[in-house]
N, C-alpha and C positions, 0 to 999 in steps of 0.2 A: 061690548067692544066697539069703542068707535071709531069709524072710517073717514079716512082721508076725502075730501071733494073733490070731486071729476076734476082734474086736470084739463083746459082747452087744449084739445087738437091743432097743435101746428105743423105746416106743412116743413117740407127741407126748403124751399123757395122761400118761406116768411122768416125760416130760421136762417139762411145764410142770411139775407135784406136786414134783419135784426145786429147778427153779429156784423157785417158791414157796417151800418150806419155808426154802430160802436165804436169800429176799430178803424174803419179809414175815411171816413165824412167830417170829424173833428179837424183830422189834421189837415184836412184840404181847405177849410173855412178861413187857416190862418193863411198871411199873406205869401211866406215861403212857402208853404204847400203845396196851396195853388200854382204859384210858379213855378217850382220844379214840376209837378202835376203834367204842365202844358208843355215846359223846356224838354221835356223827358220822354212828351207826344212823339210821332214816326210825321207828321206833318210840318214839327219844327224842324228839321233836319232838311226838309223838302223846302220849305220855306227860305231857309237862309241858303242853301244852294241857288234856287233860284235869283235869289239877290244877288247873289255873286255872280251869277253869267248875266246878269241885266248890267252891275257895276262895268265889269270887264270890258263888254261889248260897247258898253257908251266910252270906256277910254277910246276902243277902238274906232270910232266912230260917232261924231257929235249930232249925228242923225240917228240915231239909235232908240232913242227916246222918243221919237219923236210918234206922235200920234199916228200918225197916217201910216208909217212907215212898221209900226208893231201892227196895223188892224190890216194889212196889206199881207201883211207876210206872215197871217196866221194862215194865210190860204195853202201853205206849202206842206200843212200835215195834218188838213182838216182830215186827209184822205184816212188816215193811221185811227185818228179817233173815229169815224165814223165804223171804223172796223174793229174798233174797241169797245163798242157800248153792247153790242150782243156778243163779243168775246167773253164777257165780263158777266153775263147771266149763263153762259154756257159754263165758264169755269165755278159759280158759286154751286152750278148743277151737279159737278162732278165730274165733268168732261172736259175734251179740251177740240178747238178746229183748227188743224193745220195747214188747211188751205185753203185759205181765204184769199192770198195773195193770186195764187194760181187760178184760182175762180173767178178774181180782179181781172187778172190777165186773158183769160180766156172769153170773159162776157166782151173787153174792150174789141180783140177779134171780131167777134162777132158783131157787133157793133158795125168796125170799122170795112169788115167784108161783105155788110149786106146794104150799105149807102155806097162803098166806092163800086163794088162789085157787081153787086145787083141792082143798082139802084133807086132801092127804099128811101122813103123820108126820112129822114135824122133821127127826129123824134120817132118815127113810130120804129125804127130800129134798137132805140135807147130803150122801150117797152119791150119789147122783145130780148135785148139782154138780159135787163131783168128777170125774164120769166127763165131765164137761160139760168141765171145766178143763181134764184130760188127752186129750180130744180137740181141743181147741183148738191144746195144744203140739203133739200131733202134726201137725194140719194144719200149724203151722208149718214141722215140720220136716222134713215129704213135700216139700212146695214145696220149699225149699230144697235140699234133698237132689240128687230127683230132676228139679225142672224147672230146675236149674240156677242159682237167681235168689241173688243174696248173701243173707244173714237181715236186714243192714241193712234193705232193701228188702221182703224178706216181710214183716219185723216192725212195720215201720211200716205198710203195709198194714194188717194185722190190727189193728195200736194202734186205729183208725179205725175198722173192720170190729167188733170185737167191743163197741167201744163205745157202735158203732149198734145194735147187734142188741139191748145193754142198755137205750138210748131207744125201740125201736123196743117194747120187753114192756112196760117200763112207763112212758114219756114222760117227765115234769117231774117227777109226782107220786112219791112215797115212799109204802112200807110198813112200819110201825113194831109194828101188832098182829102181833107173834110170842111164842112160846110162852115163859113166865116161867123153864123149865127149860132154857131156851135162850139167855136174853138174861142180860148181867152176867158175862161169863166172867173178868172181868177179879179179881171179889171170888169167882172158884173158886181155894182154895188146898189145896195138899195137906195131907192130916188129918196134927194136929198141931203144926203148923210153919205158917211165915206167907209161904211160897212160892208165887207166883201161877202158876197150871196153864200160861200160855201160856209163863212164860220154862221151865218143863221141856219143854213142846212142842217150843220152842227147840231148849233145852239136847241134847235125845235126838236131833232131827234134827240139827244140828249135829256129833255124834259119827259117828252114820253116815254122813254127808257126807265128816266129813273118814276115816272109815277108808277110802271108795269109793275116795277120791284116793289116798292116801296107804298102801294096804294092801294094793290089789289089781289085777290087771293088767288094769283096767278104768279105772283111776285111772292107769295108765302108758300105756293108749295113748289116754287126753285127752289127757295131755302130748304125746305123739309126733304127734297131730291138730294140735294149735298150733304146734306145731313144723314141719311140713312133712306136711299132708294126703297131698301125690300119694307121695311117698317111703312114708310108714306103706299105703298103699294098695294099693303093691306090693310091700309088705312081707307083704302076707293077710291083714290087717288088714281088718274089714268098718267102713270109716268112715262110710258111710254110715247103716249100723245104729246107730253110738253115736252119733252126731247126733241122729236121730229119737229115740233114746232118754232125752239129752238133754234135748231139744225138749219132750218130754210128761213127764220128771219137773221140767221148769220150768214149764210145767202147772199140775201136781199140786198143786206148792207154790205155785201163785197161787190155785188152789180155794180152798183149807185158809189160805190167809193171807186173804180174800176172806170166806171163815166166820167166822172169830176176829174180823175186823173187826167185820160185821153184828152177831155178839152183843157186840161189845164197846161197841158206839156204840146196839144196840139198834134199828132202822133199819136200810135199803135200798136206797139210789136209784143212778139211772145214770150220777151222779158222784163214786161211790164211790173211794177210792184213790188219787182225784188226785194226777197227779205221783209216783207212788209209785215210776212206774219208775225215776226220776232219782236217787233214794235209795237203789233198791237196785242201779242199777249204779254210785254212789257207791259205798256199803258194797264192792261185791267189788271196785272199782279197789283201796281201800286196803288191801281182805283180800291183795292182792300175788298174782295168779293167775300172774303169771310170776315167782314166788318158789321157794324152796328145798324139794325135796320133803320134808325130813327134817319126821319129826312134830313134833320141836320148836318147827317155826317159826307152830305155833298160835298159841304163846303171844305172839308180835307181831297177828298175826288178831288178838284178844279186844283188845289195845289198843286198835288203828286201829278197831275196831267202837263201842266202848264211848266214841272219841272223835267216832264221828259221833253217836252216839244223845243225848251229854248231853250236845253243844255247840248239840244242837236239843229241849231241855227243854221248848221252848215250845209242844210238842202233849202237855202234858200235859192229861191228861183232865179233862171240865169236871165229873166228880163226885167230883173228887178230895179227900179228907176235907182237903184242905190247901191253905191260900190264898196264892201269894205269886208276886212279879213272876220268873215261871219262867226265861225265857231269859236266856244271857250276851251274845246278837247282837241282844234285843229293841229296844232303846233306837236302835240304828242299821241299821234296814232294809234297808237296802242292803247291808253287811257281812250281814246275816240271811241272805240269798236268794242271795248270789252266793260266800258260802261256802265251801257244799259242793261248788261247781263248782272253784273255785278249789283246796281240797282232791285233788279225782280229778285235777286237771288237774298239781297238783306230787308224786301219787300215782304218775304215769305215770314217771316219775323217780325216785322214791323208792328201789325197791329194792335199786341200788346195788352189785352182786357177787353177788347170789344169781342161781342159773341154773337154766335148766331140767332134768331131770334127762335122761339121754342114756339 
């Protein structure tokens, strides 16, 4: 009796990629395909919105367009992204940090009470919030960690928590006399060019953000933490450790966003940042934290970012050399405010076949 020959061993990965390339890589080769393909993307919807509040705004104003006047006025929410690029490894982690505003507001404080107050150099006060900011995330993220509690729940604590601690230094009142080399960061540009210092601040965290994720296998076992904590855990994985570590470079980045504020507004008080958190875990819903590892898929990020920032025009700075009715949601409040919720809310949706990386 004769036998059939060994069949090769295929895996379920070579078998889906097999039936793929059969059933939907033909039709995308043709030129409709491909078109609807991209029309059909979560970045095309982001893309022509954004058109639309750049259209609007130059009706509104024929300086709108104008170079200097968009690289001037990115400085009004660099603060929101800088608080959205470790919001954004925190959420793909499985977690979430609610106080990031309030640890904005709290580092400025302190900040602002240990130069007016006590004296301290600027600077070496502004290192000291810091250290202020990135022990806050840590506490957040010991809690969490090791007493078991979800971050939902640390973090809204702490929201409350750190922004008592800010009422409790300095009350109702503000502090505004800070040092002239300190305040106005917004009209620091790099020599030469007419580049405001905060969107390179941006721009340089931002790269190392995204190489952490995307380059190193500290950025693969975020993923594998979102993906299934207890699994990567006994895998040997120390999850616990990139949590905390997490935790306090969300911190960091609410210090330093928390700084740029203060000299940007000039002023200090303990309701600093408001709301800031809502914005920047806006920003990372749409940055797609359960999106496609490949580095390419930045280039959708800078959309979905660029289209929360200029579809809220309307904080733009009150010393701004330029006068004109800012927002495209001004006129109808309601659509203003409920927005960006609305946005993160069809965010969660959005991505549409991009997967974690395995």
């Amino acid at each position: 009796m004769t036998q059939d020959p060994p069949r090769e061993a295929v895996s379920p990965d070579q078998d889906f990629a097999s039936s793929t390339s059969q059933s939907d890589l033909p039709e995308r080769r043709t030129l409709a395909g491909m078109l609807g393909f991209w029309v059909l993307r979560w970045e095309a919807l982001l893309v022509a919105l954004l058109i639309g509040v750049m259209i609007y705004n130059s009706l509104l104003s024929p300086y709108f367009l104008d170079t200097n006047n968009l690289l001037d006025n990115t400085s009004t929410f660099m603060e929101i992204g800088i608080i959205a690029l470790p919001m954004t490894l925190i959420i793909i982690s499985g977690n979430i940090d609610l106080s990031v505003a309030s640890n904005a507001a709290l580092c400025s404080v302190v900040l602002a009470k240990l130069n007016y107050s006590a004296g301290i150099n600027i600077w070496l006060a502004c290192l000291i919030a810091l250290g202020v900011g990135t022990a806050a995330g840590l506490f957040n993220g010991i809690v969490t960690t090791k007493v078991r509690i979800p971050s939902l729940i640390v973090t809204l604590g702490t929201y409350a928590l750190f922004r008592g601690m800010a009422n409790g230094l300095l009350g109702s009142s503000e502090i505004s006399a800070l040092p002239l080399n300190f305040t106005g960061i917004e009209y620091w540009y790099v020599p030469g060019t007419h580049i405001p210092i905060p969107l390179v601040i941006f721009a340089g965290l931002a790269v190392v953000v995204g190489f952490i994720l995307y380059g190193t296998v500290l950025g693969r076992y975020v993923f594998a933490i979102g993906n299934n904590a207890e699994a990567t855990r006994f895998s040997g994985v120390a999850v616990d450790r990139i949590v905390i570590l997490l935790f306090a470079l969300s911190g960091l980045f609410a210090a330093l966003a928390g700084i740029i504020l203060t000299s940007r507004l000039g002023t200090s008080t303990q309701g600093l940042a408001s709301n800031y958190e809502l914005d920047a875990i806006t920003a990372a819903v749409l940055a797609g934290p359960a999106s496609s590892a490949a580095p390419g898929a930045s280039l959708g990020r800078c959309w979905r970012f660029s289209s929360l920032a200029f579809s809220r025009w309307d904080s733009i700075s009150p010393t701004s050399r330029l006068t004109f009715r800012p927002s495209l949601l001004e006129p109808y409040s309601f659509f203003r405010f409920s927005f960006p919720g609305s946005r993160a809310a069809f965010a969660s949706r959005s991505p549409g076949g991009e997967e974690v990386p395995q």
